[in-house]
C-alpha positions as CSV (number, residue, x, y, z in Angstrom):
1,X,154.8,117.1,78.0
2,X,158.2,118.4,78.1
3,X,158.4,122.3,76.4
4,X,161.6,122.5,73.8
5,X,162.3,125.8,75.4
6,X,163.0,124.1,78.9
7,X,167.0,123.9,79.3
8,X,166.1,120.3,80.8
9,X,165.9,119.3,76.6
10,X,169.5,118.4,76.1
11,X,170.4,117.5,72.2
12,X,172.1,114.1,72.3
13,X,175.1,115.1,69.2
14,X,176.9,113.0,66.9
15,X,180.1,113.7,66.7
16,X,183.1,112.5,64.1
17,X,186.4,114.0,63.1
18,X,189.1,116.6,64.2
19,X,189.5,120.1,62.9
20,X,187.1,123.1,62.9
21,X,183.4,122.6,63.5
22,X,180.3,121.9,61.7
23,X,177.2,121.9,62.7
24,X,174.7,119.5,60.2
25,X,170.9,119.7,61.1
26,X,168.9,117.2,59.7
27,X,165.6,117.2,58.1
28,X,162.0,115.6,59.0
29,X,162.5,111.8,59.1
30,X,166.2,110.7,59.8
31,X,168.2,111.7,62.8
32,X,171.8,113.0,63.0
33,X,173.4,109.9,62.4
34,X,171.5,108.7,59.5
35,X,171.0,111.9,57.9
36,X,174.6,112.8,57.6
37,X,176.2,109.6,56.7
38,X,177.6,110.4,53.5
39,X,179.3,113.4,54.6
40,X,182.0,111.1,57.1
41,X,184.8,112.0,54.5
42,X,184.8,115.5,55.6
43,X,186.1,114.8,59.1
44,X,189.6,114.5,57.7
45,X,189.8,117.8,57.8
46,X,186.4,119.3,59.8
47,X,184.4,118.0,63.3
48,X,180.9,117.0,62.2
49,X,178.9,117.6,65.0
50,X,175.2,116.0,64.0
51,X,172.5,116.9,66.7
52,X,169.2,114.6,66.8
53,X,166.6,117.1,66.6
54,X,163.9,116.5,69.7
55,X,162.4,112.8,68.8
56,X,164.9,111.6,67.1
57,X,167.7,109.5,67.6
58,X,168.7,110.1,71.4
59,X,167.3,113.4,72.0
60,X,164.0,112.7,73.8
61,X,160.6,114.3,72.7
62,X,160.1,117.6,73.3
63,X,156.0,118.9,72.4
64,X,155.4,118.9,69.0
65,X,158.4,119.2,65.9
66,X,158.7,123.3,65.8
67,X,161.4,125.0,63.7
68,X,161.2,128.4,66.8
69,X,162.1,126.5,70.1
70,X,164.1,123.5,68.4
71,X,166.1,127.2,66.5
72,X,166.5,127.9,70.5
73,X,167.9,124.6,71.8
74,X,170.6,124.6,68.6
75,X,171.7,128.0,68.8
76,X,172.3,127.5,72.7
77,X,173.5,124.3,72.8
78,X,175.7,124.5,69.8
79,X,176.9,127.3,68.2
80,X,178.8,128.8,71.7
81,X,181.7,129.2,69.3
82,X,181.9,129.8,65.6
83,X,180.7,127.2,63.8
84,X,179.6,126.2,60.0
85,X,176.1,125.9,60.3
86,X,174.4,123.7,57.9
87,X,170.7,122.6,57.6
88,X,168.6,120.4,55.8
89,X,165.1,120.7,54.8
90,X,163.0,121.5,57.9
91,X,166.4,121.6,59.6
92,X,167.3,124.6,57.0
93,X,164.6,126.5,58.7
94,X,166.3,125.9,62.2
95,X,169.3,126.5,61.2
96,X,168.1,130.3,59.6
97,X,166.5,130.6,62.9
98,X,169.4,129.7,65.1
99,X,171.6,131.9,62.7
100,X,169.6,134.9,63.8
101,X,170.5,134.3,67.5
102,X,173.9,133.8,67.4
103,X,175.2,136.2,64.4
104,X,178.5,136.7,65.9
105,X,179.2,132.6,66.2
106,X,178.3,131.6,62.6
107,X,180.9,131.1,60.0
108,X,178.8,130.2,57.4
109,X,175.2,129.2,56.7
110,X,174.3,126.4,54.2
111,X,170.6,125.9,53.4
112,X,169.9,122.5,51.6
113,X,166.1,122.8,49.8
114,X,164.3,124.5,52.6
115,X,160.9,124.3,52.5
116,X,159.6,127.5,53.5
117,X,156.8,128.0,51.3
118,X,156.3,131.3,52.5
119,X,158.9,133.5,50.6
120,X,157.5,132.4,47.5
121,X,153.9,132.7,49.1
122,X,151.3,133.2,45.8
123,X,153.2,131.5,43.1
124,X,150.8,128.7,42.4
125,X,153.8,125.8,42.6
126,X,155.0,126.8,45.3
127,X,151.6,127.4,46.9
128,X,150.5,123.8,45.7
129,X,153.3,121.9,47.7
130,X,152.5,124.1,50.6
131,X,149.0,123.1,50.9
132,X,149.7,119.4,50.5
133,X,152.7,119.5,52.5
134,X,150.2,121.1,55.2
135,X,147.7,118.4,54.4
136,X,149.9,115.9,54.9
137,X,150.9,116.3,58.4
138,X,147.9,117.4,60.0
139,X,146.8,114.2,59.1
140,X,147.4,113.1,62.7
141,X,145.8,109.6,62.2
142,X,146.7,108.1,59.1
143,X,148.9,105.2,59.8
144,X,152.7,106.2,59.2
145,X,152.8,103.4,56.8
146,X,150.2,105.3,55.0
147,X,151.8,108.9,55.3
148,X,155.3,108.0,54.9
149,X,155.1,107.1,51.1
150,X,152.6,110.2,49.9
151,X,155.6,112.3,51.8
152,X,158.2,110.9,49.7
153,X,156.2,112.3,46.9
154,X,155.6,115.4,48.1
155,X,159.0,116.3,49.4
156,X,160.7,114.6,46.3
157,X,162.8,111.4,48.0
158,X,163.9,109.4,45.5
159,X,164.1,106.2,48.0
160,X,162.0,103.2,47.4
161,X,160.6,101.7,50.6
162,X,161.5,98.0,51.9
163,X,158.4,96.0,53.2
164,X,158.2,96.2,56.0
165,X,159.3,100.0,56.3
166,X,162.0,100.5,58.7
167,X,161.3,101.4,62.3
168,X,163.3,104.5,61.9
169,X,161.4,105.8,59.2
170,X,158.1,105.3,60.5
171,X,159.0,106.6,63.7
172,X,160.8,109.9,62.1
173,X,156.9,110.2,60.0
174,X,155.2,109.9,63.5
175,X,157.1,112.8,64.5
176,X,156.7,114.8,61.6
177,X,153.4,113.9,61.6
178,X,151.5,116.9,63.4
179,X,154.3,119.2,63.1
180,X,154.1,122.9,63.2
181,X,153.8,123.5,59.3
182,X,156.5,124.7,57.7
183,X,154.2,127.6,55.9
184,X,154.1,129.0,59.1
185,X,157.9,129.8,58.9
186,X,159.0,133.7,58.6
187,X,163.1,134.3,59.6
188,X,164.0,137.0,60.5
189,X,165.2,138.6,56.8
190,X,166.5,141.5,57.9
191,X,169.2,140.3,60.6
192,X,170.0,137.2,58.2
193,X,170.9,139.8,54.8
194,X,173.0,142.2,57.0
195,X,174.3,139.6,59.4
196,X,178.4,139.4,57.6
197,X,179.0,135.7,57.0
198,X,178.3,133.8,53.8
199,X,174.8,132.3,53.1
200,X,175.4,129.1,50.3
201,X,171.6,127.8,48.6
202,X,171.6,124.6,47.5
203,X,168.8,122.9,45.5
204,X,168.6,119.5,43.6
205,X,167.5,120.7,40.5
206,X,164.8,118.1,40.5
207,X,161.2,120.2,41.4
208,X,160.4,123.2,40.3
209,X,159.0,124.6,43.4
210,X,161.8,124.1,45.4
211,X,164.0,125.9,42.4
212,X,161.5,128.7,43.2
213,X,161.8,128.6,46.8
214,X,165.7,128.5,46.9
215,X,166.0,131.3,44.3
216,X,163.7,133.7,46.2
217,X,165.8,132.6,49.3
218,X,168.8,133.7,47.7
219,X,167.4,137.0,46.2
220,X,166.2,138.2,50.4
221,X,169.6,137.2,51.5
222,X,172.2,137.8,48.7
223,X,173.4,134.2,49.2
224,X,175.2,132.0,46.6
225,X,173.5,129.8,44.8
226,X,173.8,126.2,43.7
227,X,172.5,123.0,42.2
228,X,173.3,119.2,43.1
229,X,171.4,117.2,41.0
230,X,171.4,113.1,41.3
231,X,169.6,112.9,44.7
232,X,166.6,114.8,44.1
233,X,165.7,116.0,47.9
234,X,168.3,114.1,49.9
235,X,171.1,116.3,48.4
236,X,174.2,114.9,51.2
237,X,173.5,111.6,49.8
238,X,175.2,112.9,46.5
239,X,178.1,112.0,48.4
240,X,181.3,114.2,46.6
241,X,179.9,116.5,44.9
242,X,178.0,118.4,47.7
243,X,180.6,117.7,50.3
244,X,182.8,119.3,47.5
245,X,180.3,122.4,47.9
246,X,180.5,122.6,51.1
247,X,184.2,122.2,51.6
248,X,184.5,124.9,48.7
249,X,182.0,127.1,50.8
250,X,183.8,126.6,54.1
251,X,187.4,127.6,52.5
252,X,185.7,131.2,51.1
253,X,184.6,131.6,54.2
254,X,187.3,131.1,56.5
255,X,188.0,128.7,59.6
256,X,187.5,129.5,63.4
């Protein structure tokens, strides 16, 4: 089985638009392409450049889904120059990862409802979804068909499933499935606080865990803070108001 860390593991990126780069890193089930579709206005005025995350979309397999090595093959494949980095769910805690390795290259970070349980570790919510979330995709045998609606639930995706489930949904569950727990996760604080750029937080103001979760994440790294409510989890697919955000974000923070 082919290790993440190996530089054989090349990303296969999406890429749309003309103007200064932006990284988007997609979350557990959708690839780059899927993931990000709502956000095509921006490339009037930014290059969107969506990577598949190892097993999705065209970038092959790589062991098992792991925020540390896949952190490794984003921050040296992409962000070789200064970029907006922006991540999504699991991607969020890639993205904080990756930030940490390439402090001087990122522009901006933008974390969309990360779960990373651990910063709020002990509050009873938060420790709640943790433990199901966990449950969940250990759960290495229960039919995707099975799994992928109980982690709609849990994660808060307010889609309704077609029957038969789509391919690309079932496969994104078998990859999530037996994943490196996102409880496990632990960024580097420290380098993230004192690193210079700009650190945006964005929840969908629609479970109270992830409220906690974001705010906490805010509070370590004295980012900004925001709510995009109409989605639930999947906050890009709001459309206007989060590219709005974003685009807001991106001007504070300056272009390449």
């Amino acid at each position: 089985m082919m290790d993440a860390t190996s530089s054989d593991v090349r990303l296969h990126v999406h890429e749309w638009g003309a103007g200064p780069p932006v990284v988007l890193v997609h979350g557990g089930i959708l690839g780059g392409r899927e993931a990000w579709r709502a956000q095509r206005p921006l490339t009037s005025r930014w290059t969107l450049l969506a990577p598949d995350r190892p097993g999705h979309g065209g970038t092959p397999a790589a062991g098992r889904q792991d925020f540390e090595p896949e952190a490794r093959l984003i921050a040296d494949q992409l962000l070789d120059r200064p970029v907006h980095l922006v991540g999504l769910s699991y991607g969020a805690i890639v993205s904080m990862y990756a930030a940490a390795q390439r402090l001087e290259h990122v522009r901006s970070l933008t974390l969309v409802e990360p779960p990373l349980f651990g910063v709020a570790r002990g509050n009873p919510v938060v420790d709640a979804v943790a433990t199901a979330t966990r449950a969940l995709i250990e759960q290495v045998d229960l039919p995707p068909e099975d799994a992928l609606p109980r982690f709609f639930e849990i994660a808060g995706v307010p889609a309704a499933l077609d029957d038969p489930i789509p391919r690309v949904l079932l496969d994104g569950m078998r990859r999530l499935q037996g994943a490196r727990p996102p409880d496990e996760a632990a960024p580097p604080w420290d380098r993230l606080r004192t690193a210079g750029f700009p650190i945006l937080v964005i929840s969908g103001g629609h479970r109270k865990s992830n409220e906690i979760i974001c705010d906490a994440i805010a509070d370590r790294t004295g980012a900004e803070r925001a709510v995009c409510a109409g989605m639930a989890h999947l906050v890009p697919d709001t459309g206007a108001p989060f590219n709005a955000l974003l685009e807001h974000f991106f001007d504070q923070a300056g272009t390449p």
